[in-house]
C-alpha positions as CSV (number, residue, x, y, z in Angstrom):
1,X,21.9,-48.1,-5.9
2,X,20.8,-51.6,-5.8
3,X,16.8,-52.6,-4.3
4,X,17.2,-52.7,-0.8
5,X,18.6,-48.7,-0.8
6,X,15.8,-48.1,-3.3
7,X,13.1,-49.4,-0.5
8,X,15.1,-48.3,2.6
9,X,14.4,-44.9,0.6
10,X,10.9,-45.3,-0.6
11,X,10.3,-46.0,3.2
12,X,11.6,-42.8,4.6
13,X,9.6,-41.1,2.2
14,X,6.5,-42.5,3.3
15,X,7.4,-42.0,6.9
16,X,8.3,-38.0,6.3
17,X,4.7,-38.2,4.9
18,X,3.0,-39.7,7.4
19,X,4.6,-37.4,10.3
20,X,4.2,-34.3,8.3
21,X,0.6,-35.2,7.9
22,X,0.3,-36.5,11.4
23,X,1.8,-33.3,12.5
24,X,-0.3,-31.0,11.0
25,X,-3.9,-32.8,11.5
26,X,-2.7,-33.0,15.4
27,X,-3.1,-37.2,14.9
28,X,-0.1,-38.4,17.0
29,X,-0.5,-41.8,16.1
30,X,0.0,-40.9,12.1
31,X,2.9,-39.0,13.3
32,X,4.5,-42.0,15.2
33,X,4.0,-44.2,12.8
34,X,5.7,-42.1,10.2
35,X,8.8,-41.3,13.0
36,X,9.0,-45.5,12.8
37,X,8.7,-46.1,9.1
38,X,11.6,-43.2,8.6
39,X,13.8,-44.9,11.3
40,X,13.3,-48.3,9.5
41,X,14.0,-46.9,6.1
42,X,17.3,-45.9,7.8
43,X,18.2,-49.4,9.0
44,X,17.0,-50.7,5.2
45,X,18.7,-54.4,4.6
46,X,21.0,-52.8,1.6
47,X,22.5,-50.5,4.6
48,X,23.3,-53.3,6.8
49,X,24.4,-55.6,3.7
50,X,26.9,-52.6,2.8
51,X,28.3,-52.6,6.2
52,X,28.7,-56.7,6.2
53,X,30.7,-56.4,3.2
54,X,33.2,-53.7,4.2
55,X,33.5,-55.6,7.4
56,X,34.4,-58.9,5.3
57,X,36.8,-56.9,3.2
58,X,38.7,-55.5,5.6
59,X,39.0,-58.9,7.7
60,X,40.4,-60.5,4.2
61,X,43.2,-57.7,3.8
């Protein structure tokens, strides 16, 4: 797992945090900002970086 997984990680972490907190203090805008940071961890640069190089491999094949 190379750095950009590791903080495409970290960052869903913090997001489940912040919407579980959100969630149970009834403070929607935690919880939406936690929904956002664990949809950006998802798209985390060493995601899209893996998908650029299988796409490069299979055009060179």
């Amino acid at each position: 797992m190379d750095k950009e997984h590791v903080k495409g990680a970290a960052q869903k972490a913090k997001g489940a945090v912040k919407d579980a907190a959100g969630g149970l203090t009834g403070n929607e805008k935690l919880q939406a900002e936690g929904k956002a940071d664990k949809a950006a961890g998802r798209q985390a640069a060493g995601d899209i970086k893996d998908a650029a190089r299988k796409a490069a491999d299979s055009l060179k094949r």
